[in-house]
C-alpha distance (Angstrom), angle and dihedral (degrees) to the residues before:
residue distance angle dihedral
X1 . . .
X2 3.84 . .
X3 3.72 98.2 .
X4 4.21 126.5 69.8
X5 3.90 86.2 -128.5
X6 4.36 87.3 58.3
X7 3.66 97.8 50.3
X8 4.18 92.9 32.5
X9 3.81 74.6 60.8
X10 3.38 102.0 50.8
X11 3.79 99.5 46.3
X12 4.12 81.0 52.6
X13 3.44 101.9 43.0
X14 3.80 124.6 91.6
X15 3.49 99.9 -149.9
X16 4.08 105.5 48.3
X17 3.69 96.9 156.0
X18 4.18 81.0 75.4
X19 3.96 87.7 63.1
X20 3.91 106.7 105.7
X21 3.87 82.3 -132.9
X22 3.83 100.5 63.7
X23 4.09 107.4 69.2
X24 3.46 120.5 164.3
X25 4.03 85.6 -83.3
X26 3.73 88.8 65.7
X27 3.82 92.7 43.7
X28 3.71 99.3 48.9
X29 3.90 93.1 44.4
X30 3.61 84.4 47.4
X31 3.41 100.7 52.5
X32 4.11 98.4 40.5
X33 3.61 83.5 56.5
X34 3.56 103.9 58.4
X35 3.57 88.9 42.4
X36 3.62 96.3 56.4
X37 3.90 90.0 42.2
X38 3.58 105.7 55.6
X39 3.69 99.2 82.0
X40 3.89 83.9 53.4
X41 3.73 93.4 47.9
X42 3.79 86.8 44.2
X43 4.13 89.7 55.2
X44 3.80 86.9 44.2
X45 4.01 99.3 53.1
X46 4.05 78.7 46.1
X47 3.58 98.5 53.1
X48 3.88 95.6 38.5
X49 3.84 95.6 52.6
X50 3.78 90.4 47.0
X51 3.83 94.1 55.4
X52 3.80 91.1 37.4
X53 3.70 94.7 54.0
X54 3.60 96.1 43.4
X55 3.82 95.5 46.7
X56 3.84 87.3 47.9
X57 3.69 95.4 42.9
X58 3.76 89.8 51.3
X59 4.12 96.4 51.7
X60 3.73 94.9 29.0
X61 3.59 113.0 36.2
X62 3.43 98.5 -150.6
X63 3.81 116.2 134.9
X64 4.13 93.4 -159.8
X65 3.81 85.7 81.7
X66 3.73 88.6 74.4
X67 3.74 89.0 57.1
X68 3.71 90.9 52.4
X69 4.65 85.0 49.9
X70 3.51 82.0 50.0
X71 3.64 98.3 61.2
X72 3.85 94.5 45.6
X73 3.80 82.3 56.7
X74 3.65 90.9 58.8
X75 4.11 84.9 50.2
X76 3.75 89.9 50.4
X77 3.39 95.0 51.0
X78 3.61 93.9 49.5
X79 3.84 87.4 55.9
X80 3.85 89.5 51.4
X81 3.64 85.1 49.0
X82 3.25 87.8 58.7
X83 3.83 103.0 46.6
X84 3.48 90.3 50.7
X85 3.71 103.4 61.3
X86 3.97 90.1 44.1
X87 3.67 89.1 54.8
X88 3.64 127.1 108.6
X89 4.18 85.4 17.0
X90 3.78 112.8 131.0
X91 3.84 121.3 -109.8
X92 3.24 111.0 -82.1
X93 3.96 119.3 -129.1
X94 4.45 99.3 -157.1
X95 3.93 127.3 12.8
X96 3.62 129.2 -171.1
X97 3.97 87.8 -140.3
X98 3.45 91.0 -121.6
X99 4.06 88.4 128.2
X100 3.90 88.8 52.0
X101 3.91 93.2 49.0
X102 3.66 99.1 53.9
X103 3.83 92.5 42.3
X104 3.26 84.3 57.7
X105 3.71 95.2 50.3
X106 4.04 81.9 54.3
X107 3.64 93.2 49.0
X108 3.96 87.4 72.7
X109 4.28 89.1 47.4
X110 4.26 89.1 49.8
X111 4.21 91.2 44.9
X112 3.61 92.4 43.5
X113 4.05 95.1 60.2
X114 3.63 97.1 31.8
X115 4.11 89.3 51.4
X116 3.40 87.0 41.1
X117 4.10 95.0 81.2
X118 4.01 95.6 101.5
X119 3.91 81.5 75.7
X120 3.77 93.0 54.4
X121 3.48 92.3 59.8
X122 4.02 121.5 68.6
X123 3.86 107.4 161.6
X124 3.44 100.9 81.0
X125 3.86 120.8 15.4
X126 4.00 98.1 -160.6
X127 3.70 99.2 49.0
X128 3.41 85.8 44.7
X129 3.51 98.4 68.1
X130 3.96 92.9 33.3
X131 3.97 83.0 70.0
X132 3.47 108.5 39.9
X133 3.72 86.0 52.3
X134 3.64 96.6 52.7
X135 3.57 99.2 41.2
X136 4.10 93.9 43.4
X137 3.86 91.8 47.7
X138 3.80 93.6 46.9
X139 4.05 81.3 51.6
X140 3.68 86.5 54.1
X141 3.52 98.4 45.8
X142 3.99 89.8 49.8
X143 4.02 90.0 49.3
X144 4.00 85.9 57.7
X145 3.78 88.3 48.9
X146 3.68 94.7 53.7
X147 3.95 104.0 33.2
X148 4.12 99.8 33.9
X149 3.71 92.6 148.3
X150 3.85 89.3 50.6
X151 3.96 105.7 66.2
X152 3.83 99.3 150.5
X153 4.07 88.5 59.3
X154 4.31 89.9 43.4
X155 4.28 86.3 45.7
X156 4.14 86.9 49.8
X157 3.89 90.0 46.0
X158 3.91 87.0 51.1
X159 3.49 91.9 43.0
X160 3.44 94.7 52.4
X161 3.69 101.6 46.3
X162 3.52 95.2 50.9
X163 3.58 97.8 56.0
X164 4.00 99.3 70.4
X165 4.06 82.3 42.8
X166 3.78 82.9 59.7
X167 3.52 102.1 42.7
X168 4.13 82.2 49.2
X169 3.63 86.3 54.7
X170 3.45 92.7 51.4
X171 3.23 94.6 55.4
X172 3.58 111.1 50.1
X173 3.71 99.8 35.3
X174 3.66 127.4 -174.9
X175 3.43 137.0 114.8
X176 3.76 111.7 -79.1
X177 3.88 78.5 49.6
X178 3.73 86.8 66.7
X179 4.00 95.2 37.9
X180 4.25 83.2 63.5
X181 3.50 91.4 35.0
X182 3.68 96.5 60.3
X183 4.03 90.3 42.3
X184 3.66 91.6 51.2
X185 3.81 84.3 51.3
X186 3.45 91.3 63.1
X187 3.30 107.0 43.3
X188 3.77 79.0 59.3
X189 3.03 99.2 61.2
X190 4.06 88.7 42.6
X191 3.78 85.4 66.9
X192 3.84 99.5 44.1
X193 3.77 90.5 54.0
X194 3.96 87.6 46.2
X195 3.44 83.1 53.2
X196 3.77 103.1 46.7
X197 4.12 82.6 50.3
X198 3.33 97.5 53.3
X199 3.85 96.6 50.3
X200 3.67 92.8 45.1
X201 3.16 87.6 56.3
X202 3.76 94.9 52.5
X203 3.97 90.2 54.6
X204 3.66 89.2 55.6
X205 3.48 92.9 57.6
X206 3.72 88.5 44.8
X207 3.59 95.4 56.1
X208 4.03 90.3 44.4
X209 3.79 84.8 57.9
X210 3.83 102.0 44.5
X211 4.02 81.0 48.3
X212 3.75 90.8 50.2
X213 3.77 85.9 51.4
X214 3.86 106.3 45.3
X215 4.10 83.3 47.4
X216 3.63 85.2 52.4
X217 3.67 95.7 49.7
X218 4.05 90.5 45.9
X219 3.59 78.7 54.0
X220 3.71 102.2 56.7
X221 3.11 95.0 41.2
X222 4.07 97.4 49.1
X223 3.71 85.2 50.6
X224 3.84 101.1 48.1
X225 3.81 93.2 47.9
X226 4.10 90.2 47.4
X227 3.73 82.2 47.9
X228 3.78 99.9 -118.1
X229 3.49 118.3 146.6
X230 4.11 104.4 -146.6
X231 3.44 129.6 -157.9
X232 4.51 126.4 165.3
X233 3.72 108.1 -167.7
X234 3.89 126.3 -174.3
X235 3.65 126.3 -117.2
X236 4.08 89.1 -95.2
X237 3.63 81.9 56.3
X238 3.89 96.2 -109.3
X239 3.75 114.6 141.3
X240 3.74 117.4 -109.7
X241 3.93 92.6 179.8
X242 3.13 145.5 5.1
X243 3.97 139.3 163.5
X244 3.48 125.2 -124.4
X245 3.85 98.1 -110.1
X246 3.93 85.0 57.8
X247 4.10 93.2 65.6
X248 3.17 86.5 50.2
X249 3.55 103.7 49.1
X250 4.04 98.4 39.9
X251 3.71 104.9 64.0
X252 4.35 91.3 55.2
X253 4.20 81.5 50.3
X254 3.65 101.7 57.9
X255 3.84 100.7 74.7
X256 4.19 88.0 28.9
X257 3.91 126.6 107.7
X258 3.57 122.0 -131.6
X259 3.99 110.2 -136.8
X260 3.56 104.8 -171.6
X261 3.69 98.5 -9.8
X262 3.81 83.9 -64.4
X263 4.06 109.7 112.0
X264 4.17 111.0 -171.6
X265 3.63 115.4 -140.9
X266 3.64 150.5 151.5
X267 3.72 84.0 13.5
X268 3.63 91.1 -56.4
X269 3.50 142.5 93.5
X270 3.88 129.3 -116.0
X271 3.69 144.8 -173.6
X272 3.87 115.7 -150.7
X273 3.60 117.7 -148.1
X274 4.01 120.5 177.9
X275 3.76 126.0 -168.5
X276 4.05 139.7 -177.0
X277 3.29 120.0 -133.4
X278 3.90 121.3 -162.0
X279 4.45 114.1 -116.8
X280 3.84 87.7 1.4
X281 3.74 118.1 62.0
X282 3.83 126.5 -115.7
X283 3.72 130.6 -42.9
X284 4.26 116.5 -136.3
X285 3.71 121.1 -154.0
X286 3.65 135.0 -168.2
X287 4.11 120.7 -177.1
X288 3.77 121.7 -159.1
X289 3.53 94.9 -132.2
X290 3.67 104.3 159.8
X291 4.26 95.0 120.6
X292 2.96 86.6 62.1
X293 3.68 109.8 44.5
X294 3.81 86.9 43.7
X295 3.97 85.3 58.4
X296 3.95 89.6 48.2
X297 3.88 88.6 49.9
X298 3.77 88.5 43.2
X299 3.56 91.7 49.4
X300 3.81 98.7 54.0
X301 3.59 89.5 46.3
X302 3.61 91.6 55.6
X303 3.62 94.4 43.2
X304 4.08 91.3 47.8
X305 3.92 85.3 57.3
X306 3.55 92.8 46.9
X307 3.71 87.7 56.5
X308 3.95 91.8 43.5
X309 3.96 89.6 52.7
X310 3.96 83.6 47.4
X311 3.96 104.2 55.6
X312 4.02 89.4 34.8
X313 4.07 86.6 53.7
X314 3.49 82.1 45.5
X315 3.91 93.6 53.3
X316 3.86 93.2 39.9
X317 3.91 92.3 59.4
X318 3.93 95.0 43.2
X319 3.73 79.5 49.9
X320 3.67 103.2 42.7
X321 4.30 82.4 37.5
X322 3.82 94.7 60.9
X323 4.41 89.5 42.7
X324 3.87 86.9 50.2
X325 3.75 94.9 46.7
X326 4.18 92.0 54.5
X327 3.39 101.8 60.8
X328 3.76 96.9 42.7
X329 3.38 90.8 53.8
X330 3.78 86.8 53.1
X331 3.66 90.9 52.6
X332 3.73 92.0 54.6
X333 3.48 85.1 58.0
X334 3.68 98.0 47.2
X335 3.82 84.5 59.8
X336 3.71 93.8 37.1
X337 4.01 79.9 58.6
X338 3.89 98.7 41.1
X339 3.66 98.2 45.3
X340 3.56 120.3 115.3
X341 3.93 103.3 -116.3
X342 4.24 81.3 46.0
X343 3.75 102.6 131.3
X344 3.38 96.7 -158.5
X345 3.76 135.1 114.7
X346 3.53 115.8 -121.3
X347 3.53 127.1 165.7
X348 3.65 129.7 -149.0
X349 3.60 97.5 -107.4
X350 3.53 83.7 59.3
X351 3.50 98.8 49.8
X352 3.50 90.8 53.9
X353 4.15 98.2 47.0
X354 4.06 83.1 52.8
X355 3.35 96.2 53.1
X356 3.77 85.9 49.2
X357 3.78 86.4 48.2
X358 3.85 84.7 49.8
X359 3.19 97.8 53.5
X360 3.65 100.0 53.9
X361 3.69 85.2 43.8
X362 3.56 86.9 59.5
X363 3.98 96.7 46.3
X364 3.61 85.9 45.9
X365 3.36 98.5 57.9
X366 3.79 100.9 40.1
X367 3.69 83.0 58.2
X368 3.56 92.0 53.0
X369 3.73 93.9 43.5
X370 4.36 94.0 51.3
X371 3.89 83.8 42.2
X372 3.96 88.9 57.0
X373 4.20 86.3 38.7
X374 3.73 96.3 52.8
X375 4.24 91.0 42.3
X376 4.02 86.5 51.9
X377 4.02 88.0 50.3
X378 3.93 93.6 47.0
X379 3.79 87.7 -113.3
X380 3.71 99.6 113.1
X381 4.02 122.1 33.9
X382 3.89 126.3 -140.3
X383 3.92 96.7 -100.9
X384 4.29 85.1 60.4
X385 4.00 81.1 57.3
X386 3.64 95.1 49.5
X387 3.76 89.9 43.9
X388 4.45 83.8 78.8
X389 3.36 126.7 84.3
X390 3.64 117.8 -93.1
X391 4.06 106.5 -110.6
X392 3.86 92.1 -136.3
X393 3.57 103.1 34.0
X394 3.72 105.2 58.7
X395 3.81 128.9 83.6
X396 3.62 97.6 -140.2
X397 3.35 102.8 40.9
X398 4.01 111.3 136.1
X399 3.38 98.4 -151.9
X400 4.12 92.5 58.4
X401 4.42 86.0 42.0
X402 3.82 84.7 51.8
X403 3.80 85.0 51.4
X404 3.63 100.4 54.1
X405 3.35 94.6 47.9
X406 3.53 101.5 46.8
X407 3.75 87.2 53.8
X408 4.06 98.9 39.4
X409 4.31 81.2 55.1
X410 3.64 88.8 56.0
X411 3.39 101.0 44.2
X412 3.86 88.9 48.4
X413 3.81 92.1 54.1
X414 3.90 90.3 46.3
X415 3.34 89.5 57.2
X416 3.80 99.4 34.6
């Protein structure tokens, strides 16, 4: 529809709804229009024939103009007729333009008798025409005024206005006939081009729209699957747009508390971000960020056990520290004891109950020392260390008996 040939077409055609131009947009604007501007045109064709036939009446005389007011009456009324039974109907959302095309068709009918007022009048052949042309293109140029968006039914007014005019011509011709003849042509042609203009126009904007709306839906649905709720709102606070995620999200955040400019809701977590924008309003934003707050959370748990394992691996080698430390110091003394410059007494019997002693001392602390081994290696856990006895705690422990009686023999030879 950006060429003269394309819309010459499509006023022709009889099937517009196959021009690539008219979408259902087009259609349903179309037809809402017409519907809303027939009482108008109605009041209009009224009007017009009562000034026309009383400005005619007055120069001409000639009573068969009120025949030809009458007639546009009956046209009016039809349009009335027609207003009537569409009103009170809801707004339709889709129309097959069926409405449109056969007001169109009745477009030609209503121009036809209203241009037809040159054959009213029979007194004077040239003024005549002079009037019916002025009155019938000012009730052309009115038509394109009202109905802009609707050139095929303003073309088929034209059309049918002219044609009487014609025939008139026809009839009484001479030259000033032709002198108004070619004038009226061109004012015809002044209001087809006006026409063409104001339609193209009208697809421009309806492009500019169904952009605006295909952006908008690449929009939502960028933001939904980034997890964004999206909201734009107007400097009175009124929201111009918003995705669908956002109505979802809003209502759980009104009676939530923000910790850290992260609000948790609907099972989910998000951050709230809020920013002016300068001649439009504000812009609202809510990110799904629930990966990675789990990951946070996750992260501090994990680095809370790390810190757990660290002070009880801490604890275990104090612990395991202060059991290694006894029984070495008990076998220094079991070589203090046995050495050859020992003085002190020591029987055979005791001999052999220390070397018992160290022997268990020795099994116990190999133990100890693969338990410590297979904990370093990851093979053994803490709980299998806690699972011994603890070297200074229990009554029977070897390693303490060997103690006191290492020390009890050196106090008895100090003494001694």
């Amino acid at each position: 529809m950006s060429e003269t040939h394309n819309f010459f077409r499509y006023v022709l055609t009889d099937k517009p709804n196959e021009d690539a131009a008219i979408g259902p947009r087009v259609r349903l604007q179309q037809h809402l229009d017409l519907s809303r501007a027939v009482q108008l045109m109605a009041m209009i064709t009224i009007f017009n024939s009562v000034i026309a036939g009383y400005v005619v009446y007055t120069m001409t005389r000639d009573t068969l103009i009120f025949g030809w007011a009458l007639t546009n009456f009956v046209m009016a009324a039809f349009m009335l007729y027609d207003h009537l039974r569409k009103a009170g109907r809801p707004v339709p959302k889709a129309v097959s333009g069926r409405y449109v095309r056969r007001s169109e068709t009745m477009g030609i009918i209503t121009g036809f008798v209203f241009g037809s007022m040159a054959l009213y009048i029979h007194n004077d052949p040239f003024n005549a025409l002079i009037l019916s042309s002025l009155f019938t293109v000012s009730m052309c140029a009115g038509l394109m005024c009202v109905l802009p968006r609707n050139p095929r039914l303003v073309v088929r007014y034209l059309c049918g206005a002219v044609i009487p005019i014609i025939v008139f011509v026809g009839i009484h011709f001479d030259d000033k006939m032709v002198a108004i003849a070619v004038g009226l042509a061109l004012l015809v042609l002044t209001i087809y081009f006006g026409a063409r203009a104001a339609f193209m126009l009208y697809l421009k904007e309806v492009k500019s729209v169904e952009e605006a709306t295909q952006l908008r839906e690449i929009l939502d649905v960028a933001l939904d699957g980034s997890g964004q709720a999206f909201a734009v709102r107007a400097m009175d606070g009124k929201i111009i747009f918003e995705n669908e995620l956002y109505t979802q999200v809003k209502p759980a955040l009104r009676n939530a508390e923000a910790s850290g400019g992260v609000v948790h809701v609907l099972e989910r977590y998000w951050q709230t971000a809020s920013y002016n924008v300068d001649s439009i309003g504000s812009v609202e934003i809510f990110t799904d960020v629930t990966r990675i707050e789990d990951a946070r959370q996750e992260a501090e748990s994990l680095r809370q056990e790390a810190d757990e394992a660290s002070h009880a691996k801490t604890r275990f080698l104090r612990s395991v520290t202060s059991e290694l430390l006894v029984p070495l110091r008990t076998i220094r003394m079991q070589a203090s004891m046995m050495d050859a410059g020992s003085r002190i007494p020591v029987t055979k019997a005791d001999m052999n109950r220390a070397a018992d002693q160290i022997r268990l001392l020795t099994e116990s602390l190999e133990g100890r020392v693969e338990q410590i081994i297979g904990y370093a290696s990851g093979d053994a856990t803490q709980a299998d260390l806690a699972t011994t006895t603890d070297l200074r705690e229990a009554d029977n422990n070897p390693v303490l008996k060997l103690e006191t009686f290492l020390r009890r023999s050196l106090r008895d030879a100090a003494n001694g």
